[in-house]
C-alpha positions in Angstrom: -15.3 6.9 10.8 -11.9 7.9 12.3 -10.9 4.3 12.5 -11.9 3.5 8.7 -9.9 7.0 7.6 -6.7 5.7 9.1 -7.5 1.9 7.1 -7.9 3.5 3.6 -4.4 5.9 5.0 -2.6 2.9 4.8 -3.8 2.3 1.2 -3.6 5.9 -0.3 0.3 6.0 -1.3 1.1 4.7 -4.7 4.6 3.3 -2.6 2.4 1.6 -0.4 -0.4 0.3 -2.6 2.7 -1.4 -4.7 4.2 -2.9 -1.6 0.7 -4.4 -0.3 0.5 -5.9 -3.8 3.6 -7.3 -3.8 3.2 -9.2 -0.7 0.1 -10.9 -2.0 2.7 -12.6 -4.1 4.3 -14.1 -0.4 6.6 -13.0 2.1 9.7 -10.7 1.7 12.5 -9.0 2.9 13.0 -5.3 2.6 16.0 -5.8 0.3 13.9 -7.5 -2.0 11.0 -5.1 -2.3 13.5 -2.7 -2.9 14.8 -4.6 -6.1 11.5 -5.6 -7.1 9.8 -2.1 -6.8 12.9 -0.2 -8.0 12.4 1.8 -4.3 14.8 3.3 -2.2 15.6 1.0 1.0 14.3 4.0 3.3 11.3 4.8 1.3 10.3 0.6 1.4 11.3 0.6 5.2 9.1 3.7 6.4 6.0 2.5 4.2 6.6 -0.9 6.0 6.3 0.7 9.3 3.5 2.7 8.0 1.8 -1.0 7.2 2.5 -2.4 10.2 1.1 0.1 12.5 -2.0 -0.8 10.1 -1.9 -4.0 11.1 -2.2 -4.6 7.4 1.3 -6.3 7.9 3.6 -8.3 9.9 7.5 -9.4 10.3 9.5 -12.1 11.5 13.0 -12.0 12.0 15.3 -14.1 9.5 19.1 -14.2 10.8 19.9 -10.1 10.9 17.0 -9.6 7.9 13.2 -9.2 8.5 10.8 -10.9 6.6 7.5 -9.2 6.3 4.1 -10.4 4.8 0.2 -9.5 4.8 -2.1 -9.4 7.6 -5.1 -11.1 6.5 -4.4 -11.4 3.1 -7.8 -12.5 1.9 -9.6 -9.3 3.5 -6.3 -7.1 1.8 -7.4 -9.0 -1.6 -11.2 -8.4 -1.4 -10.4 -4.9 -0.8 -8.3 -4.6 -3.8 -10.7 -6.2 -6.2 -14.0 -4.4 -4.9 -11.5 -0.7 -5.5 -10.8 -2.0 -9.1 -14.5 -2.7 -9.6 -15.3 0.6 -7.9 -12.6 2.4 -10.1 -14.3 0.3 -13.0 -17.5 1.8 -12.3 -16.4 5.7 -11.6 -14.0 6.0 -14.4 -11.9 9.1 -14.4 -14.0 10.8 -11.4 -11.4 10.0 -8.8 -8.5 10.7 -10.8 -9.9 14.1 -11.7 -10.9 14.9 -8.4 -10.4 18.6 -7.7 -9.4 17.3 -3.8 -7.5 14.6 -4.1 -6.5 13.3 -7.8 -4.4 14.2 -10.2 -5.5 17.6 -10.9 -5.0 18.5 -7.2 -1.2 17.2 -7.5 -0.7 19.8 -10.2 -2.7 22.6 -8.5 -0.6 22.3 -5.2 2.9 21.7 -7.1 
């Protein structure tokens, strides 16, 4: 179980979630995640890391830039549709989680 809590880690930030589904588009550099996610450069660079200690991502350098793109980008897409479907199916549940949705955010704030 310890090894699936650290997969679904690398899927629980909203920062990260958006960067995974922006490399299903293709590969990119940080500068351009950054421009397309309206992030800061730091904030894009340590969820990258994050990613690619996963193994849910890889880079490649490109002159002084590195390009990054998905690991297994089929098994990161099949993952993403059977959440929507499970998100379909639960409704608000998750989001009103006393643990860990939105309600939780507010209660620790």
């Amino acid at each position: 179980m310890t090894a699936a809590a650290c997969l679904f880690h690398g899927f629980s930030d909203p920062s990260r979630l958006a960067i995974l589904r922006h490399l299903l588009l293709g590969e990119h550099r940080v500068v351009d995640l950054t421009a397309h996610l309206e992030l800061a450069q730091s904030t894009v660079s340590k969820h990258l890391a994050c990613l690619k200690d996963c193994g849910l991502v890889t880079s490649r350098p490109q002159g002084r830039a590195s390009v990054f793109s998905l690991n297994h980008t089929s098994a990161v897409m099949d993952l993403l549709i059977a959440a929507e479907r499970l998100l379909d199916l639960t409704g608000d549940a998750v989001t009103l989680c006393p643990n860990h949705g939105t309600a939780a955010t507010v209660k620790d704030a």
